[in-house]
C-alpha positions in Angstrom: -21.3 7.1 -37.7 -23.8 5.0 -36.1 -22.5 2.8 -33.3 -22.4 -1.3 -34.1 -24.1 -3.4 -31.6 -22.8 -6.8 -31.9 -21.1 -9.8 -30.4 -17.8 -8.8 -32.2 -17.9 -4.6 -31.0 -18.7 -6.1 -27.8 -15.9 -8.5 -27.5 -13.4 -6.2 -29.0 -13.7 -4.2 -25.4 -14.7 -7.0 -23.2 -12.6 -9.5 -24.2 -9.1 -7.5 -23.6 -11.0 -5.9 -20.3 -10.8 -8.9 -18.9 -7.6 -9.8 -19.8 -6.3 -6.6 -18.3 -8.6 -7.4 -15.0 -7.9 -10.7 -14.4 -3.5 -9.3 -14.7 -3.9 -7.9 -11.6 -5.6 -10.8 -8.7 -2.7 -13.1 -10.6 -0.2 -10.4 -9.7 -1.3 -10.4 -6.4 -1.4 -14.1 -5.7 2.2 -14.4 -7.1 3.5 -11.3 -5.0 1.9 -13.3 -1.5 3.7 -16.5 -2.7 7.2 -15.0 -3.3 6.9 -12.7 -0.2 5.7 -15.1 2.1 8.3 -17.5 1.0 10.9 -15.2 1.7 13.6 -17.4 3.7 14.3 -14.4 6.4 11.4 -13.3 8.7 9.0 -14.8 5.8 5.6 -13.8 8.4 7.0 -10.9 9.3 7.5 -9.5 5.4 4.2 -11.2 4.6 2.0 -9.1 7.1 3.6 -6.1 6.7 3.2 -6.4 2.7 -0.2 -7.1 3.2 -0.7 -4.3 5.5 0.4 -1.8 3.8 -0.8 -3.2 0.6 -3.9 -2.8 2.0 -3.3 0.7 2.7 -1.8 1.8 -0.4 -5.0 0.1 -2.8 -7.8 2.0 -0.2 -5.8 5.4 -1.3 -6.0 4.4 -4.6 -9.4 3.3 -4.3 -10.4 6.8 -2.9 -8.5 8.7 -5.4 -8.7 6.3 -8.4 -12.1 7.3 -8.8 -12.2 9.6 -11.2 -11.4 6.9 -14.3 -15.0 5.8 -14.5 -16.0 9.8 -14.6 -13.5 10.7 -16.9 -14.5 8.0 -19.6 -18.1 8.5 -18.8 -18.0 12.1 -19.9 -14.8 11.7 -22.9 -17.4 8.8 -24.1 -20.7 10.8 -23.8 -18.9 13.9 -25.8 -17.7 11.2 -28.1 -20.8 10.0 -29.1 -22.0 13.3 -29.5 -19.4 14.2 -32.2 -17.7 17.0 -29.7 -14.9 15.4 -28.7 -12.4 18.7 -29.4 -15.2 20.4 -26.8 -13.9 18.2 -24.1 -10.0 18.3 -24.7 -8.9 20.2 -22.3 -10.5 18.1 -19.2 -8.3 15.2 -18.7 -5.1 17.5 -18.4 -7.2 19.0 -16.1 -8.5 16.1 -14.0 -5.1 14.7 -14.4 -3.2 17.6 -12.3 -5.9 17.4 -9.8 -5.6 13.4 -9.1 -1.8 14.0 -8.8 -1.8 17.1 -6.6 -3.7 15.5 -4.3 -1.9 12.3 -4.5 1.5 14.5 -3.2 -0.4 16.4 -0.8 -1.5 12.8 0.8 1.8 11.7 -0.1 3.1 14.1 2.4 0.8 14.2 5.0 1.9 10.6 5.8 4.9 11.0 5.6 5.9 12.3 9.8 2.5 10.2 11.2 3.0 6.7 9.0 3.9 4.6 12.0 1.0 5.8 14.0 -0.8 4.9 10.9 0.2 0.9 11.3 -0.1 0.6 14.5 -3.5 1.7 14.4 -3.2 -1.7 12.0 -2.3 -3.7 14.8 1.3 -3.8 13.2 3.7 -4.3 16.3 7.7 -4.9 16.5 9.4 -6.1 13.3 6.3 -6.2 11.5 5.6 -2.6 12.0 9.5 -1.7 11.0 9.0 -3.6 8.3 6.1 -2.0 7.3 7.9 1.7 7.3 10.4 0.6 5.2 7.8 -1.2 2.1 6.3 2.0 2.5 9.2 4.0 1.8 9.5 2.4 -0.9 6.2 1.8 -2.4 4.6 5.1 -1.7 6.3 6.5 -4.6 4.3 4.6 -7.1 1.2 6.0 -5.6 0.9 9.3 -7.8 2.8 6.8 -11.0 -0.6 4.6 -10.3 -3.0 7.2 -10.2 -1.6 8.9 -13.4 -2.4 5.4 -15.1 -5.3 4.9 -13.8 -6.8 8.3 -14.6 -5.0 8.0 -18.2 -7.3 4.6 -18.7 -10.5 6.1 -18.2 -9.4 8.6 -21.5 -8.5 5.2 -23.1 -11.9 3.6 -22.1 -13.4 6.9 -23.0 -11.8 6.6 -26.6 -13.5 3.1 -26.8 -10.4 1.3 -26.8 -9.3 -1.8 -24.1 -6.6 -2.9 -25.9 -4.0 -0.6 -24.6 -4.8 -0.9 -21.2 -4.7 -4.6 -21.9 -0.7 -4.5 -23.4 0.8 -2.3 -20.8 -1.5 -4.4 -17.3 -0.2 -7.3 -18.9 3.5 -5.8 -19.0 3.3 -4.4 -15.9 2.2 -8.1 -14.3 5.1 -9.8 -16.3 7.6 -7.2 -15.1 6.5 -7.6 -11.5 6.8 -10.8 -11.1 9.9 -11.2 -13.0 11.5 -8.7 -10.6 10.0 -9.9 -7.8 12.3 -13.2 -8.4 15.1 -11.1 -9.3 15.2 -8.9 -6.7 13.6 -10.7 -4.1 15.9 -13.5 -4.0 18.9 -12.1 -6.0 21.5 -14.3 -8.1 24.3 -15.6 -6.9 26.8 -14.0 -7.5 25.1 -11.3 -9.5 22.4 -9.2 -7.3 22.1 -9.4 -3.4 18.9 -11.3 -1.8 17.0 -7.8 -0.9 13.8 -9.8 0.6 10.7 -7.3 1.1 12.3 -4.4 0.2 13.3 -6.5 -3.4 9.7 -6.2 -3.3 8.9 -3.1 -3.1 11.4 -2.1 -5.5 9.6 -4.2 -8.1 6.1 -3.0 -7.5 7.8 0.7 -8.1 9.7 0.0 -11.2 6.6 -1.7 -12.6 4.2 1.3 -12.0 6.9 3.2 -13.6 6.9 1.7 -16.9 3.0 0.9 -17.0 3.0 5.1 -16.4 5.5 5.4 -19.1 3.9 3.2 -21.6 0.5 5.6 -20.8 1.9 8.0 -21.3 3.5 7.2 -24.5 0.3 5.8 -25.9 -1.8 8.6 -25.0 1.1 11.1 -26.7 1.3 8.7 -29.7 -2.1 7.2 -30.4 -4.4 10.5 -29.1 -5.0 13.9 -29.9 -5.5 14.4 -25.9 -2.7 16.6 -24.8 -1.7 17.0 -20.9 -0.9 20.5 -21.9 -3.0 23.0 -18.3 -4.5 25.2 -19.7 -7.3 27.5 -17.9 -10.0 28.5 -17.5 -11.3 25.0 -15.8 -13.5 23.0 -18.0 -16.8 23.3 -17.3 -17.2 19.4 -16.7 -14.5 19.6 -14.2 -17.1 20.3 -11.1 -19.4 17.5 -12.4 -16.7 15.3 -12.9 -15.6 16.2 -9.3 -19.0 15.3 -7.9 -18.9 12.0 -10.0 -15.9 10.8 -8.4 -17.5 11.9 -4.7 -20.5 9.7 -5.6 -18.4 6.6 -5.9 -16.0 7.7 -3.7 -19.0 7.0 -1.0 -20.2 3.9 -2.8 -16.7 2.4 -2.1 -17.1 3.0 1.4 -20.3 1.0 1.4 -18.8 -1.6 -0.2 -15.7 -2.1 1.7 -18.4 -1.9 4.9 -20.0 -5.0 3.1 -16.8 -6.5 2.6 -14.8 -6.1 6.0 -17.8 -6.7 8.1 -17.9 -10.0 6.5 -14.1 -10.9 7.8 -15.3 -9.4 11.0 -18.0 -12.1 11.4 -16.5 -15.1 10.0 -13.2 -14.1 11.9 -15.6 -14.5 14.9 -16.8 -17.5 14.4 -13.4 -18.8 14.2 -10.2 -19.6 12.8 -11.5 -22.6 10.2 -14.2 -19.9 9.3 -12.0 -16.8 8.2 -9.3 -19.6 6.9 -12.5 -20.6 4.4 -14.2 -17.3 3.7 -10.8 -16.3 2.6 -10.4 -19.2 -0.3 -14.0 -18.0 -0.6 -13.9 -14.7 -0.9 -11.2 -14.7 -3.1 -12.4 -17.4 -5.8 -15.6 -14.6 -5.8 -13.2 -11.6 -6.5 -11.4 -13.9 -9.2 -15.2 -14.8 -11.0 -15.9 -11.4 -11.1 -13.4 -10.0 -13.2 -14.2 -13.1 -15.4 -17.7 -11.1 -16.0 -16.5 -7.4 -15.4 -15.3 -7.2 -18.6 -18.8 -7.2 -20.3 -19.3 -4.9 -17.7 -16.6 -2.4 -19.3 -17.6 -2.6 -22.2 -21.5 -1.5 -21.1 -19.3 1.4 -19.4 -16.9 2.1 -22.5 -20.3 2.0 -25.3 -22.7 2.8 -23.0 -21.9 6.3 -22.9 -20.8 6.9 -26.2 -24.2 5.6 -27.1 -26.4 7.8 -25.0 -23.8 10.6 -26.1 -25.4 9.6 -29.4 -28.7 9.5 -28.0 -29.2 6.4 -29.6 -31.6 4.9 -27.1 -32.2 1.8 -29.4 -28.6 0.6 -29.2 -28.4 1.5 -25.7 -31.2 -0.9 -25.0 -29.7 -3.7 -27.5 -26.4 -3.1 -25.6 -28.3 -4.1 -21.9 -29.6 -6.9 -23.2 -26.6 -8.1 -25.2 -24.0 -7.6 -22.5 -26.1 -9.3 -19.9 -26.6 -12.3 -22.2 -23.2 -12.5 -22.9 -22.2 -12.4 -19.2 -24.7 -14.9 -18.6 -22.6 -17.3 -21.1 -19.9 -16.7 -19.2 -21.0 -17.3 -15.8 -23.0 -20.8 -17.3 -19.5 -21.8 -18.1 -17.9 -20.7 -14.7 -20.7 -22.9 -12.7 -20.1 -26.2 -14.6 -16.3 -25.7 -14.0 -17.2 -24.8 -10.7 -19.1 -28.0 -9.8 -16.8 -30.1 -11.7 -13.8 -29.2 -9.8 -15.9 -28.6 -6.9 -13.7 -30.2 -4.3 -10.0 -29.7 -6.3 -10.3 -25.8 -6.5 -10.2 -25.6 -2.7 -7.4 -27.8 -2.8 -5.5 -25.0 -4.3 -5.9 -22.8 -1.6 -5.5 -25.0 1.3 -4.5 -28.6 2.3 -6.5 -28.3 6.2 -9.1 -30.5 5.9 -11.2 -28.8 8.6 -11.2 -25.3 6.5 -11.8 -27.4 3.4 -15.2 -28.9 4.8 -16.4 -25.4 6.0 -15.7 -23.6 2.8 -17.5 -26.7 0.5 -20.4 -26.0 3.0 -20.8 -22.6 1.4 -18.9 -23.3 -2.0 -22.7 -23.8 -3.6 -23.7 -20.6 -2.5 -21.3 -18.4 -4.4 -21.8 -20.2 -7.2 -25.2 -20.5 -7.6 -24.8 -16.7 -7.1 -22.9 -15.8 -10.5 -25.9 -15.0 -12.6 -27.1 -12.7 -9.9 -23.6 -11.2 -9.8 -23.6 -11.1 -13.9 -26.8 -8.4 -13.7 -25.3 -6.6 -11.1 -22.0 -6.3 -12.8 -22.9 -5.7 -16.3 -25.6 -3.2 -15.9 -23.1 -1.3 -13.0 -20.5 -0.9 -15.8 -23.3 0.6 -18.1 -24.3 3.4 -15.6 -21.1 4.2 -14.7 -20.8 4.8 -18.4 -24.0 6.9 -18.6 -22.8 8.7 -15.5 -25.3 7.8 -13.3 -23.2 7.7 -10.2 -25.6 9.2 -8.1 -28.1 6.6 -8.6 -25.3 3.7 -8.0 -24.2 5.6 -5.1 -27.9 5.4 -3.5 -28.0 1.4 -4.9 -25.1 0.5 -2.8 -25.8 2.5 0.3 -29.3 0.4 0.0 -28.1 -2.7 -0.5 -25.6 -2.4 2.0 -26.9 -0.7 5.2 -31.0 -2.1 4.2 -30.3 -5.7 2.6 -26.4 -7.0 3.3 -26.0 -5.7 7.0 -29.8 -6.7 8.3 -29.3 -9.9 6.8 -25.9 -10.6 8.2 -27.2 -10.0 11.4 -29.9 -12.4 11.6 -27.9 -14.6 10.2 -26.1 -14.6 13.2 -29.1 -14.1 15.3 -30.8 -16.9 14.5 -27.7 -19.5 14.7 -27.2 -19.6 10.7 -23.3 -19.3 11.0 -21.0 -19.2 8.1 -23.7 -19.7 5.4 -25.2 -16.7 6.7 -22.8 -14.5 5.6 -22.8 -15.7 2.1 -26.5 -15.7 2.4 -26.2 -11.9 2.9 -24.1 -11.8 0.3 -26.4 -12.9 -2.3 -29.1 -10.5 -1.0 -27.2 -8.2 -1.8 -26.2 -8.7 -4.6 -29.9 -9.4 -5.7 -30.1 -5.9 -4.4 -28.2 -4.3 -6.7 -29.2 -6.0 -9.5 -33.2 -5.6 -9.4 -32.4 -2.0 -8.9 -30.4 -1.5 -11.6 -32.5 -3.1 -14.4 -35.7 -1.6 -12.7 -33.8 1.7 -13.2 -32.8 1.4 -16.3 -35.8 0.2 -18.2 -37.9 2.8 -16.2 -35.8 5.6 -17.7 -34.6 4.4 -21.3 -38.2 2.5 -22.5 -40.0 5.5 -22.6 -37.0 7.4 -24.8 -36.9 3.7 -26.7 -40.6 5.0 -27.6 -40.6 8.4 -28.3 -37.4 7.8 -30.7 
């Protein structure tokens, strides 16, 4: 049956996408606000939270890579009406992700100290650090298994699932995080950062749980291994290498950024944080259009019906633009009380309203970039976003930041580079994708 492109098959995906994406930042602003209020070495628990928060999500990042290629190709086959072809790949793909995920598991175990200090974590901070990790490293393979197990839900065309269980796993977080953090009297001991920990790992176990239930219950996937190796496995392998390397450009983007406001001084990286953060936040606001590009781009090309594919681009970027017109008058209404929120230092206040317009005025740009990115990922053109980012980065973003500083442009230049490159991205993508998809729009 013919895929429907419309504002309701659209919003069916998007709408609980972004639900489900906008779960976690919330998560993670609640978890820095009970941990840094900890009564007992509050700092201390802080920083070593963040550090090896920081840690755990690059791992995941490397590894967690192989959801977009998994619902790229479960979408593509799907669309092609061979679904039972491709059955036996996500077992597959599944064992690999949490192999690998034990063998890193391991490997860190005997060196993890020497791992934090090379994060400049020292004394208490750095024992404090070895024990979070003790803890939390446990939910690594827990997370991977979800994440992998999303990108067969996404795959399926369905949001809704990974909706229910993000938002369950958020609640349960930060309900335990209250709990256990700061105990009852007379019921449950304070347990400060470990309390914690403790809460991230129960969490990750019943968002895995609830996967895996839903996937036994509401799919005819089976995490049954059986050989011989699908033959997608290598491509979906070389998929995940693809974006493993676009990552890596992108976190250069990102943490040369802190490097150069951090440079220019405390006020700078106090407001490129509030900054940064608020442009992370707007994003998952128009990611999900972006997943559902991913989620019925591929099932549509699976199809090879070119003409939905191109109603979907233009659909899912108008709808993103609607979104990001509604972010920008919010934005410049509650121009000065959003910062507010973040800080009450009047001196990291000014700087950040300095370059406040800037990311705003950026959200269309990011809405092209965004939206498209989630429909190639869902065609499987990682190679091709791979090459975008490695472009924009090391020929737009880093050149750019550079003579910002160069000539004397301070904190707006980094934000300046930061549209560029965005910009980057998005010509590139639309240039690709109406130089490969008009002509089959023709020939249809």
């Amino acid at each position: 049956m013919k895929t429907a492109v419309n504002f309701k098959t659209i919003n069916k995906l998007a709408v609980p996408a972004t639900i489900a994406g906008i779960a976690e930042p919330i998560l993670s602003i609640t978890d820095t606000a009970i941990v840094g209020n900890i009564p007992v070495d509050g700092l201390e628990s802080l920083a070593a939270a963040g550090i090896v928060g920081s840690f755990l999500s690059m791992l995941i990042w490397v590894l967690g890579q192989t959801r977009s290629a998994i619902s790229a190709i479960i979408s593509q086959y799907l669309g092609a009406g061979r679904l039972d072809e491709v059955k036996t790949l996500p077992a597959q793909a599944i064992f690999l992700n949490i192999a690998l995920s034990i063998i890193i598991l391991l490997s860190t175990i005997f060196v993890i100290e020497d791992i934090f200090r090379l994060l400049n974590a020292t004394g208490k901070i750095l024992d404090y650090c070895v024990k979070y990790y003790a803890i939390r490293v446990w939910g690594f393979p827990l997370t991977l298994f979800t994440f992998a197990v999303f990108g067969i839900f996404r795959g399926l065309q369905n949001t809704y699932w990974t909706m229910l269980i993000a938002i369950t796993g958020a609640v349960l977080n930060i309900f335990l995080d209250f709990l256990l953090v700061y105990g009852v009297e007379g019921l449950i001991t304070p347990m400060y950062l470990e309390g914690a920990a403790y809460a991230s790992l129960i969490s990750q176990g019943v968002m895995a749980l609830m996967t895996f239930i839903f996937l036994i219950v509401k799919t005819d996937i089976s995490l049954k291994l059986r050989f011989p190796l699908h033959p997608e496995l290598g491509k979906l392998v070389v998929m995940s290498l693809n974006l493993f390397v676009r990552a890596l450009a992108l976190n250069a983007a990102l943490i040369l950024a802190v490097r150069e406001a951090a440079a220019l001084g405390d006020r700078y990286i106090g407001a490129h944080t509030i900054a940064i953060n608020l442009w992370l936040f707007s994003s998952f606001f128009i990611d999900g259009y972006g997943a559902a590009g991913n989620i019925m781009g591929g099932k549509l090309l699976g199809a090879k019906d070119y003409d939905g594919l191109w109603k979907l681009a233009k659909k899912i970027t108008l709808y993103g633009m609607a979104v990001s017109a509604v972010l920008i008058v919010l934005a410049f209404i509650f121009y000065y009380p959003v910062g507010r929120i973040f800080s009450n230092e009047t001196i990291v206040l000014n700087t950040f309203y300095g370059v406040f317009y800037i990311l705003i005025l950026s959200l269309p740009v990011n809405t092209v970039a965004f939206v498209l990115d989630g429909m190639f990922k869902g065609m499987g053109e990682m190679k091709y976003l791979r090459n975008v980012l490695l472009s924009a980065t090391f020929l737009g973003f880093i050149p750019v930041l550079f003579l910002g500083k160069y000539f004397g442009w301070g904190f707006s230049g980094i934000w300046i580079a930061f549209l560029l490159w965005m910009a980057i991205r998005g010509v590139a993508l639309v240039w690709k994708f109406r130089r490969k998809f008009r002509p089959l729009l023709q020939n249809a």
